[in-house]
N, C-alpha and C positions, 0 to 999 in steps of 0.2 A: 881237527881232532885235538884233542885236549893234550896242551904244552905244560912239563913240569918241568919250573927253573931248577937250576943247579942250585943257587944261594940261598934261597929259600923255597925250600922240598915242600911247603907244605901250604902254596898259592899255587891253585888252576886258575889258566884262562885259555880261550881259543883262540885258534888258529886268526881269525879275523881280530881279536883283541891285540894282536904282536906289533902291529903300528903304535898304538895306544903305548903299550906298557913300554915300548924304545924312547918313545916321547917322554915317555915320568921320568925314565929312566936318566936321558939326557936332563931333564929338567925338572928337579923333581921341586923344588922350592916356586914351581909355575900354577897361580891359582886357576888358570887359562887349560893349562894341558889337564888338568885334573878335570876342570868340569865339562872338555869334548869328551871326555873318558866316559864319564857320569852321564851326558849328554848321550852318548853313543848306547851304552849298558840301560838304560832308563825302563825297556821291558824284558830284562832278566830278572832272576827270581829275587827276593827280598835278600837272600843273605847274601849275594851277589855283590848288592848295590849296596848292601852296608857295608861289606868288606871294602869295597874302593873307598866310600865314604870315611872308615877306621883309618885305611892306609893315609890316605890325605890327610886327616887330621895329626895321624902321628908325624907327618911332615911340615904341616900348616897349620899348627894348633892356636895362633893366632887370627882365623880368617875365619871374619864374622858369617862373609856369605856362605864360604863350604857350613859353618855350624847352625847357621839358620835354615837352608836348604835342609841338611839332615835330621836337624829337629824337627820339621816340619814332617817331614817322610816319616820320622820316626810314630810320630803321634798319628800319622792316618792310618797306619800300619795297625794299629791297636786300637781306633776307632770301634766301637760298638762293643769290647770285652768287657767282662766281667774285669772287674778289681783287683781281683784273687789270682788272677791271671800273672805268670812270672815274667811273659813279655811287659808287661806294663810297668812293673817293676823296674824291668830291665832300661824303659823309656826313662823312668825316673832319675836313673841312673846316670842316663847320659845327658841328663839336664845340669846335674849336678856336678858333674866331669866337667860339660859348656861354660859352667858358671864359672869355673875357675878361671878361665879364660878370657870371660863375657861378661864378667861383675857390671862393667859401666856400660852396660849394655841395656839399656829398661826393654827393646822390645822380648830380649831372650827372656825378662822377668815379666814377661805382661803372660808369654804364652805360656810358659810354666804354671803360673798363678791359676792362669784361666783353666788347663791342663786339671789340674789337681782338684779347682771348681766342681768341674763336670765330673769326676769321682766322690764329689761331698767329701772328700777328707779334708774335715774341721779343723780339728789343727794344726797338720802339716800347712795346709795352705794359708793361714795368720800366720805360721812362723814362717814359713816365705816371703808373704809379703813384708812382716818386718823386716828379716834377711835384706830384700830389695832396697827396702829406705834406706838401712844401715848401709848396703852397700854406695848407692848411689849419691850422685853430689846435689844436694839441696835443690837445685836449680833445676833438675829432673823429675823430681816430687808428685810434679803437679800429674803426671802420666800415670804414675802408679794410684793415686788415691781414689780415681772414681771406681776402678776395679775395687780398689780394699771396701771401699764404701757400701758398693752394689754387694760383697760378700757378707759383707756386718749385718745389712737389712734383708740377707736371703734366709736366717733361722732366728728360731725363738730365743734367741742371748742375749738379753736386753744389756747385761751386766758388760758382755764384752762389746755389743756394739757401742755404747755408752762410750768406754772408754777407747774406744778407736775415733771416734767422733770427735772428745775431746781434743786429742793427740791433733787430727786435723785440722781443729778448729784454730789452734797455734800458729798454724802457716798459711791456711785459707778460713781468714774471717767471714769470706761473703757465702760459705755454707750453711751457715747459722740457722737460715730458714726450713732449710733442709732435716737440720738438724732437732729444729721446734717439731718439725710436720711428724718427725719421725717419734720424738717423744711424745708427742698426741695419740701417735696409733697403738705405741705400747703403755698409755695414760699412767706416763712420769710427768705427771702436768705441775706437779713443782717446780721443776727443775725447768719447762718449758717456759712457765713466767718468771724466771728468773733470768734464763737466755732473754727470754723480749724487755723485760725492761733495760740488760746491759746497753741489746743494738739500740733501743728508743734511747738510751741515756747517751748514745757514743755518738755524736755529731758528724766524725766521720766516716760512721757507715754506710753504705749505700747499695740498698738492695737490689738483689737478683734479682728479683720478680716484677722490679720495678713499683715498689709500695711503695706510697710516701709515710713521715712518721704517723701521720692521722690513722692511714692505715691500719699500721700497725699497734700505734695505742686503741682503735677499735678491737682488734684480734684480744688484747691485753685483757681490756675488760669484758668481754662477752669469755674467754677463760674464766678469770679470775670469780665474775657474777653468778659461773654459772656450778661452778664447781670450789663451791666455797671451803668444803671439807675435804680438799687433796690437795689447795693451794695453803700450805700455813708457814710458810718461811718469809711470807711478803703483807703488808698493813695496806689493805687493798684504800683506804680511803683516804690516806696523802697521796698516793696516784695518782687518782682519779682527780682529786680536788687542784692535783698538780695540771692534768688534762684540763681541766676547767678554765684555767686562766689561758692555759697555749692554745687550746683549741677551738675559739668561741661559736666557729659554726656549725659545731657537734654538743651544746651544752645539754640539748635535750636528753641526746642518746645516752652522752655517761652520766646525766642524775638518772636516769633510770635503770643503769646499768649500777651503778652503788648501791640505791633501791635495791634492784632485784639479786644481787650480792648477800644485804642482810637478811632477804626473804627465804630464800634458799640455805639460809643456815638457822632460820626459826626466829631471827630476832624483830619480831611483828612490828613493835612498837618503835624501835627505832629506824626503821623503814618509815616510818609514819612520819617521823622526824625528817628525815632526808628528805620527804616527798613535800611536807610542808615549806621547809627550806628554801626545795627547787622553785616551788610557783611562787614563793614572795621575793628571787632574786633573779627569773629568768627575763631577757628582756625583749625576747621575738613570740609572737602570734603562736609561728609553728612549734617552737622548741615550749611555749606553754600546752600547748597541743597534745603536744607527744608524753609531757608527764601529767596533764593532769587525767589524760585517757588511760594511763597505765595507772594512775593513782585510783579510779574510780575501778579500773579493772577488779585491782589488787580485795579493794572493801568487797567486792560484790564476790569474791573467790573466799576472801576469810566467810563473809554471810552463808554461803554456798556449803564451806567444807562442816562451819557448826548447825549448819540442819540437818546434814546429814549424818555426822555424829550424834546429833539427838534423836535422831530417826535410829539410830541403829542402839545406842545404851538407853534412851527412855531421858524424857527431856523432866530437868528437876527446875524448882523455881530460880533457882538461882541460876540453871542456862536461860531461863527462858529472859530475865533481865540481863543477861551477859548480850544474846540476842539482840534485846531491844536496845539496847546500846550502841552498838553495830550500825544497827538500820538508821536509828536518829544521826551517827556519826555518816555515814551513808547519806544521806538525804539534806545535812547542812552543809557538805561539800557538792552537793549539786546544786543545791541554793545559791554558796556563794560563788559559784563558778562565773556569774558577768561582770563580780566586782572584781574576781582578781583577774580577769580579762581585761578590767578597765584601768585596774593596777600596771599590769604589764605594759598595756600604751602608755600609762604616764611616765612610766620608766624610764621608754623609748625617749619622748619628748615630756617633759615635765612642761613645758609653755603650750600645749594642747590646751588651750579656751575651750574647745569644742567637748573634747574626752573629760574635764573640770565636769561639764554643765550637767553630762552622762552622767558622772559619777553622783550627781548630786540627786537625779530622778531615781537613782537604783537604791536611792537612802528614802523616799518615799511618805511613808509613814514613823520617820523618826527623827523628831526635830534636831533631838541635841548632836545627832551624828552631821545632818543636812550643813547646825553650825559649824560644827566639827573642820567639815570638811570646804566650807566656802572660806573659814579661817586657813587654812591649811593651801588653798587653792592663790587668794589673796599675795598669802606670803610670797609664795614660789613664782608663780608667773614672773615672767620681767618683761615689760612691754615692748621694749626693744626685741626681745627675740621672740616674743608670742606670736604662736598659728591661730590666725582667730583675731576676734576684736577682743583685747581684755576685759575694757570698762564695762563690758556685759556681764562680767563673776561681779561688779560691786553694784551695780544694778540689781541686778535681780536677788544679793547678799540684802540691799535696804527692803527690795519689795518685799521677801520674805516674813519680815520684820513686822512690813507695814499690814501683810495681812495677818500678820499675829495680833494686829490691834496695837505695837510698840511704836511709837509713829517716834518718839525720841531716840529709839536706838535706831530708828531708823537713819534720821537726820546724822547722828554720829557716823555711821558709816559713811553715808555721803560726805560727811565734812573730810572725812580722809580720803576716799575716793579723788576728791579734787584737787590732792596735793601729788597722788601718784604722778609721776612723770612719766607718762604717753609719749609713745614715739608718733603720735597724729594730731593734731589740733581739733579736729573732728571728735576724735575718741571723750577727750575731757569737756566739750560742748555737749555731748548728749548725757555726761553725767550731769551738767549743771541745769540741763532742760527737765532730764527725767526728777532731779532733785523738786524743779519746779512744778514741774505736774503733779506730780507726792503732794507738794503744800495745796496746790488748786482742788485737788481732788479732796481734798480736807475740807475744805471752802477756806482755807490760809492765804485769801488774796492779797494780803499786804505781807506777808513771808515771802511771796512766791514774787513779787512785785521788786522787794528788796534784796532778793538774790541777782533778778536781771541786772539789777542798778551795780549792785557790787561785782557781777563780773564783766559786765560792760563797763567799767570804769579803766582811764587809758591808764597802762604803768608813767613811772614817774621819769621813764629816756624815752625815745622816740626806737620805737621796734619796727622789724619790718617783717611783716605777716606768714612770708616765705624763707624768713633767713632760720635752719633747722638746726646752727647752733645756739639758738637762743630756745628759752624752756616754753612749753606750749604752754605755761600757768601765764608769761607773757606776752603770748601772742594770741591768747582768746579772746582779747577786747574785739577783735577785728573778725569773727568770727558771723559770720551770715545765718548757720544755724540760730545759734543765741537770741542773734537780733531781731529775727523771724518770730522767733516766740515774745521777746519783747513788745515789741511791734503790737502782737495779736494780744497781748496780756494788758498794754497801754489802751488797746483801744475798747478792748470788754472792762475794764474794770479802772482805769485812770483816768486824765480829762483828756480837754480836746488840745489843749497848752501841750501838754504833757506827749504825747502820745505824738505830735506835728514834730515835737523836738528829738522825739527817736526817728523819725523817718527822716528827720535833716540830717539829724546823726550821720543815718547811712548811706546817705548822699554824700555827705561830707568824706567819709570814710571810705569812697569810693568802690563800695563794697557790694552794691545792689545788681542785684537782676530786672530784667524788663517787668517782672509780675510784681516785684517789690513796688515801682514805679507804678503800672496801672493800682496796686492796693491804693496807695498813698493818693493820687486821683479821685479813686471813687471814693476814699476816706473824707475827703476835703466837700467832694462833693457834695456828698452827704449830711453836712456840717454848712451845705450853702455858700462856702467859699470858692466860689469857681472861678475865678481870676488867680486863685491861690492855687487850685490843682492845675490849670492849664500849664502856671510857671513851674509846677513840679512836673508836668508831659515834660515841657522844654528843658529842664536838666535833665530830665532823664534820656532826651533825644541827644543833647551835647557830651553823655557819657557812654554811650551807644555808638556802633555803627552795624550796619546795614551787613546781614540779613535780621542782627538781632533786634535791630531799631522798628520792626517790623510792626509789629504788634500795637508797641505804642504810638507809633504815628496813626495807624490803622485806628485805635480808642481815642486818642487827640482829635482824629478829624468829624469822628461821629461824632463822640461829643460835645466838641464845637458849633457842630450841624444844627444840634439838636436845643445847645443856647440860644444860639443866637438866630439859625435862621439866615435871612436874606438881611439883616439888619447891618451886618459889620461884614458883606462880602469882597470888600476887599481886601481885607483880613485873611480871610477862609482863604482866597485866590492865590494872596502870597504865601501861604500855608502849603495848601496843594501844590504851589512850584515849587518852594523850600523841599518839598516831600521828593518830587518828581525828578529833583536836580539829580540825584546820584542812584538813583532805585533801579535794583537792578529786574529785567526784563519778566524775572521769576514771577515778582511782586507787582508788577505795573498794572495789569490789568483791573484788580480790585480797587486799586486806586483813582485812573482813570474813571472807571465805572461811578464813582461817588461823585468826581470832580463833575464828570457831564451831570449829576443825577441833582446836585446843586445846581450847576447852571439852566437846567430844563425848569427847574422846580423856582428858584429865585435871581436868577439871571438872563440872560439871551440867550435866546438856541441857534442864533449863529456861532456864540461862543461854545455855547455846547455841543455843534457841529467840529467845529475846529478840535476842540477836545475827544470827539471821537476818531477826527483824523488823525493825531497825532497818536493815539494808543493803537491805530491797524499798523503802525511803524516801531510802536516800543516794547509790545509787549513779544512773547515767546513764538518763534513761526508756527508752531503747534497751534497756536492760540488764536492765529491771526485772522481764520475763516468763521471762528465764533464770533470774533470781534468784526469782522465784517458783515457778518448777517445783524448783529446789534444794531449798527451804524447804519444799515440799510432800513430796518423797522424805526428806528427813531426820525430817520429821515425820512421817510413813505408819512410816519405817521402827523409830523409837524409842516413840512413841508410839500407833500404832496408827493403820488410814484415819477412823477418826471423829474423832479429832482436828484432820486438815485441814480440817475445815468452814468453821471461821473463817478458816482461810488463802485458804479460796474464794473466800469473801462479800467477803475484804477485797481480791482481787487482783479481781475485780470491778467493784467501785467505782475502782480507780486505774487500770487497764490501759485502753489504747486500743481502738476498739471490735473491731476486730479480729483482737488479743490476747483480748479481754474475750470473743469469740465461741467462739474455741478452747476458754478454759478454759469455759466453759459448759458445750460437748459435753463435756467430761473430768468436769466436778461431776455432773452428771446420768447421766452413765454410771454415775461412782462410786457416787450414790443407788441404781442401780438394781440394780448387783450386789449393794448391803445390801438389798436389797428393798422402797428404799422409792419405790414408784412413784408415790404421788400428790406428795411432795417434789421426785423428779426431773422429773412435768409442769409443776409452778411453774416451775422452774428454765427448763424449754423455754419456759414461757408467758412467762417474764420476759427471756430474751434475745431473742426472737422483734423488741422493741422496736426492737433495733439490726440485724434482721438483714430488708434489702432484700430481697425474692424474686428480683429481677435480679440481683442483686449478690453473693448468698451460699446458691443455690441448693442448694449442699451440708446446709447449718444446715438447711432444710426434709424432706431426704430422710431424714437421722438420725431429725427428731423424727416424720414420718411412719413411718417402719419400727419406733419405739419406739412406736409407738400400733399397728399392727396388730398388733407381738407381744404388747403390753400391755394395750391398750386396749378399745373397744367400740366400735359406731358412732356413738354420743352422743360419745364422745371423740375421734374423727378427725373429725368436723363440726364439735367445736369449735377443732379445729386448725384447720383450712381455713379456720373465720370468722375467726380471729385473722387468717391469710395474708391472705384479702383486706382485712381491714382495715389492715394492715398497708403491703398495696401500695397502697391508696387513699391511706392517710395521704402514702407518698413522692412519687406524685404530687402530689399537694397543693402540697406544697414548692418540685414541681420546675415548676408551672404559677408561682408563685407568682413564683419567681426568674425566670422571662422575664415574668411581667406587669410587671414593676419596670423 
């Protein structure tokens, strides 16, 4: 039943409550005994549990947990009311009583805040949350502003979320993005590119969202490009032109984004300008790409918007030339679209020989540009860093010339042509040949004769052909191309003096190849000095070695063959051994073959037998069962078939087995048309060794079919027992290699 203290008439509690309230009583400064109390009372009625709640506070007005607990109660309590409501009020109240208490308290200002939120009262709850900063220590800040934030961006107050934003942006820099996004939605885009160029300009910002500055210098300019008439406190084209130098792997995007800046505020023409700009300064494929598609865009949208202006007020003569202006401006930027495509590669690399040669087909039909530009081409290359063979731009600079009928300006360029300094010795040789062809082609054969002489002439130190710090102008006396055309120029058009003493030249000069050496042979040849060309085979053999010697030995010996005959063969004889001493097994055979084909033809065919013995030994084992069967017909044919025998027995023992099985069936054949059957069953019975029943089934049908034509039944039984013992034996082998 319901206890009325004495001291204070005007506190009920029950009978069950009188433990409780002796405990406060003893202890009333206990934040413990208050909240069993609290604890205990928790489904008594609301004003119950506020009054212990009051009591305790008036005792504990310092104790966050009793004032957090009861603010809590208090707001559920009024959960779902109306506004207007006096209990709510009355909640307000008691936040406001807390605060006194609670000031460096942020969580009792977060649920306050939020509290006030969810009633939409506007300005009580800014001036709270100011209240909060003001109250709290700096360093707490950070807990109250996402709430202040989330309330600025909840109604249409541009003016106050602005300046809330601001206030913030003092103490948390990295909102900033936050703060752009939020001025985009209520398009303050002034002030939005003015936040983005501070963070783009502030080095140590570093964004939320994890942008880099490219990033956000894109964001900058796709604002600024696009919305030309609401951005006007900022000079959009030192920006951009600033973006240009820091950002080179974006240069396409912001010439198009400055472009489309001016476009979007009407200024046609100097969009036109910016766009021209871009493609004669940009230096990659794509980034010309990207403006000249938007440049071709842009004309075909101006052609677009004035047709249909004329379609709609009635077209006058003077649109219709405004028009046509358009179109021609239209249609000479699609024209020149591969020059300045070939522009932008020379940009890239200015030492493009190749992109020069391009440039010079795309001029076509117009000579003074063609010079223009092989002038222009000329200058710039530097041989040392050209892609490409240079001396090809002053080649084809004279040829131009020469098919203009200028055959002297031709010559002019070639005369400078071959003072350029080439990083190749090659390079300045085909100038001085092609120089020389220009004069032959003229029929200028004492020009073209006198150029070989002067640059075949040796400088005045002794140079060395491969030392690359000395200038290719003196190291082209030694040059093989040059001399090759000399050579061929001496011998059409100079004498026979003349012409011997360039080819001694380049013997001397130890500069020749094997072909140089056969020319110079068949030159002399030809000229009836054969004793003179054999001595030029032989330096050309003593400058040589093997496999390159090849050739010439191979022309030396026919040749010779063919002088002389059987007349000086011992000559020829020591030639072929000379030849034979060091040759390697590749080459033997063809040599060999010549040697016997002399000794058959003008010498002894013993010797010519010896000579095909020794080639079934030198040449390639590949090689060795063609050259057996040679040596077996030459032999059959000069000495008779019983002289092969021995060539049998010995291609037997060297040839592979089977090689070695073929010529078997052949020896024993041969035995048997001499008649002699029991030599030709040895023979079967002796290759029988190497020949598997599985494997060479053929070898068994011969020597069976030679034994019923020949034999007896004694002797095909002893075929057969060979056979099987034979195939026993291979098994053997082959059990033998998987038991391992």
């Amino acid at each position: 039943m319901p206890v009325l203290m004495e001291k204070q008439k005007d506190i009920f509690f029950e009978e069950d409550d009188l433990p409780y309230e002796e405990d406060i009583l003893r202890n009333p400064y206990s934040v413990k005994c208050w909240l069993r109390y609290l604890e205990f009372k928790k489904l008594a009625s609301r004003n119950v549990v506020n009054m212990i709640y009051e009591r305790a506070l008036k005792e504990l007005p310092g104790s966050y947990k009793l004032w957090y607990n009861y603010l809590k109660l208090r707001r559920r309590q009024v959960k779902g009311k109306c506004i207007n409501d006096p209990a709510v009020e009355d909640v307000c109240n008691a936040h406001e009583r807390a605060l006194v208490f609670m000031h460096k308290m942020p969580r009792i200002w977060l649920d306050y805040c939020q509290f006030l939120m969810d009633q939409c009262r506007i300005t009580k709850t800014r001036r709270t949350c100011d209240k909060a900063l003001r109250a709290l220590p700096i360093t707490q800040h950070y807990r109250i502003w996402p709430l202040y934030l989330k309330f600025a961006k909840m109604y249409d107050l541009p003016e106050s979320a602005v300046r809330i934003y601001r206030r913030n942006l003092k103490l948390q820099k990295e909102n900033t993005e936050d703060y752009i996004e939020y001025l985009k939605s209520i398009d303050w885009l002034d002030e939005a590119a003015k936040r983005l160029v501070n963070i783009i300009d502030d080095d140590s910002y570093i964004s939320k969202e994890g942008k880099s500055k490219h990033q956000l210098w894109n964001e900058l300019c796709e604002l600024v490009a696009k919305n030309p008439d609401k951005v006007t406190s900022l000079k959009i084209e030192p920006i951009i032109r600033q973006g240009l130098k820091r950002y080179t792997d974006q240069i396409g995007v912001l010439w198009n984004s400055m472009a489309d800046y001016y476009i979007r505020g009407g200024h046609f023409e100097r969009a036109r300008d910016i766009y021209e700009e871009s493609i004669e300064t940009v230096l990659t494929v794509r980034d010309f790409t990207q403006v000249f598609d938007a440049y071709a865009e842009f004309e075909k949208n101006v052609i677009g918007a004035k047709i249909q202006t004329m379609e709609e007020t009635g077209a006058s003569e003077e649109d219709d030339l405004d028009l046509e202006l358009r179109l021609a401006r239209l249609e000479n930027l699609m024209d020149r679209r591969l020059l300045l495509l070939n522009s932008v590669l020379l940009r890239q690399n200015p030492h493009n020989v190749h992109e020069w040669h391009k440039r010079v087909t795309l001029f076509k039909d117009k000579p003074r540009e063609i010079i223009n530009t092989y002038t222009e081409a000329v200058q710039t290359v530097d041989p040392k860093l050209a892609t490409g063979k240079p001396h090809t731009l002053w080649v084809d600079f004279a040829k131009f010339y020469e098919k203009a009928g200028q055959i002297e300006d031709a010559r002019v360029i070639f005369d400078k042509a071959v003072k350029v300094p080439y990083k190749h010795v090659d390079d300045l040789a085909s100038v001085w040949c092609e120089w020389a062809e220009m004069e032959i082609r003229h029929d200028h054969f004492d020009e073209a004769l006198k150029l070989m002489q002067k640059v075949t002439a040796p400088p005045t130190r002794k140079v060395s052909y491969h030392d690359e710090s000395e200038t290719v102008q003196d190291r082209v006396h030694k040059s093989l191309k040059v001399w090759s055309l000399y050579a061929d120029l001496e011998e059409s058009f100079g004498t026979f003096k003349t012409c011997k003493a360039v080819y001694d030249r380049i013997i001397e000069l130890r500069i020749a190849t094997p072909q140089i050496i056969i020319n110079y042979g068949l030159f002399l040849e030809e000229n009836n000095y054969f004793e003179e060309a054999f001595k030029g085979y032989e330096k050309g053999i003593a400058l040589f070695k093997w496999p390159n010697v090849y050739d010439i030995w191979n022309t030396y010996l026919v040749k010779f063959i063919e002088r002389y005959g059987g007349t000086k063969l011992e000559r020829a004889r020591d030639l072929f051994e000379q030849c034979l001493e060091n040759c390697p097994e590749k080459f033997a055979k063809a040599i060999f073959l010549l040697y016997a084909k002399l000794e058959e033809e003008h010498g002894l065919a013993r010797h010519a037998m010896a000579v095909y013995d020794r080639a079934t030994k030198a040449v390639l084992p590949e090689e060795r069962y063609e050259m057996f069967n040679v040596y077996i017909k030459r032999a059959a044919e000069i000495y008779g078939v019983t002289y092969t025998r021995p060539i049998y027995e010995k291609a037997l023992e060297v040839l592979p087995d089977e090689q070695a099985r073929e010529m078997c069936i052949r020896f024993a054949d041969l035995e048997r048309k001499l008649g002699e059957i029991d030599r030709a069953r040895a023979i079967y019975s002796h290759a029988s060794q190497i020949c598997d029943p599985r494997v060479a089934p053929n070898f068994w049908q011969v020597w069976k079919e030679f034994e019923i034509k020949h034999g007896n039944e004694d002797t095909v039984r002893e075929m057969l027992r060979i056979k099987r013992s034979v195939q026993a034996m291979y098994n053997t082998q082959v059990s033998d290699v998987f038991n391992r």
